[in-house]
C-alpha positions as CSV (number, residue, x, y, z in Angstrom):
1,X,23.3,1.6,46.8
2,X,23.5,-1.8,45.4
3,X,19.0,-2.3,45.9
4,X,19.1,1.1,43.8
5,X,21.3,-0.3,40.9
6,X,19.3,-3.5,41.3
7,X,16.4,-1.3,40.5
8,X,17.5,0.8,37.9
9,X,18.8,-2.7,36.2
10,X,15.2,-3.5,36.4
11,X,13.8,-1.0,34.7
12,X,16.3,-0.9,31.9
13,X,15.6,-4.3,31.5
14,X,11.6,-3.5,31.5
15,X,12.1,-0.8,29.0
16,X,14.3,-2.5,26.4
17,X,11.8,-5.1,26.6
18,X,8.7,-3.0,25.6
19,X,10.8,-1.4,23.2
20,X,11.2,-4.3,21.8
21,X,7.6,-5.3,21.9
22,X,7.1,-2.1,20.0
23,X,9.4,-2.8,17.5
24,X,7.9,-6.0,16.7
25,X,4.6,-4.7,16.3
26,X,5.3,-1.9,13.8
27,X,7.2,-4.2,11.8
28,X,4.3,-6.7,11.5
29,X,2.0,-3.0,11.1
30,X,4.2,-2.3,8.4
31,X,3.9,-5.9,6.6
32,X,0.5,-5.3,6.9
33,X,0.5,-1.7,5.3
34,X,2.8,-3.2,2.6
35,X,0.4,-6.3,1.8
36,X,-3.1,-3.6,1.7
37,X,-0.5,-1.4,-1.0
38,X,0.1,-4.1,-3.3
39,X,-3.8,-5.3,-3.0
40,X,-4.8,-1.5,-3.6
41,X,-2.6,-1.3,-6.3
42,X,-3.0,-4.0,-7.9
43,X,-7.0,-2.9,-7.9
44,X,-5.9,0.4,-9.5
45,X,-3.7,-1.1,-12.4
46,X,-6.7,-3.2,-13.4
47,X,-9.4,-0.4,-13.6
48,X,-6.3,1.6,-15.4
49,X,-6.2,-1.0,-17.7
50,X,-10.0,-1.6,-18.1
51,X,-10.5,2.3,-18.8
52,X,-7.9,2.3,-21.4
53,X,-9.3,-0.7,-23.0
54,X,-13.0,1.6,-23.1
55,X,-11.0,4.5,-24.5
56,X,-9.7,2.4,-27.1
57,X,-13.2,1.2,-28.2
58,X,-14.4,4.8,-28.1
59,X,-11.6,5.7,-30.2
60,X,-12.6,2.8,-32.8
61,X,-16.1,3.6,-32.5
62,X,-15.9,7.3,-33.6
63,X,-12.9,6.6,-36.5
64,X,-15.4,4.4,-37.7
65,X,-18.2,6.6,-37.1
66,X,-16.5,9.1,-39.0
67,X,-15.1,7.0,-42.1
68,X,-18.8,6.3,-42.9
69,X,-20.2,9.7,-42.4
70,X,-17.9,10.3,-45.6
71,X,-16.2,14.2,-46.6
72,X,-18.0,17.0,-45.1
């Protein structure tokens, strides 16, 4: 009885350690995952920003466009 006990020690030993292992691992997956979404959105904030800015010249453009072409 006491090999059995031995051996069921053994494995719960086994298996808290890979489950550890695992845990380790998806918490530097998930630093990863965390550093690629700031870098992504950081990417998209800047083409936001750089459309806008377009828009805003379009904008201008045609005001102007239209303050010359005069009434009707």
């Amino acid at each position: 009885m006491a090999e059995v006990r031995g051996e069921i020690r053994e494995f719960r030993e086994q298996n808290t350690r890979v489950l550890n292992a695992m845990r380790d691992d998806l918490v530097d997956l998930r630093s990863v995952v965390d550093r690629g979404f700031i870098e992504v959105r950081g990417k998209l904030d800047a083409a936001a920003a750089g459309q806008q800015q377009i828009a805003d010249m379009l904008s201008a453009l045609i005001a102007r466009d239209d303050d010359q072409a005069g009434p009707g």
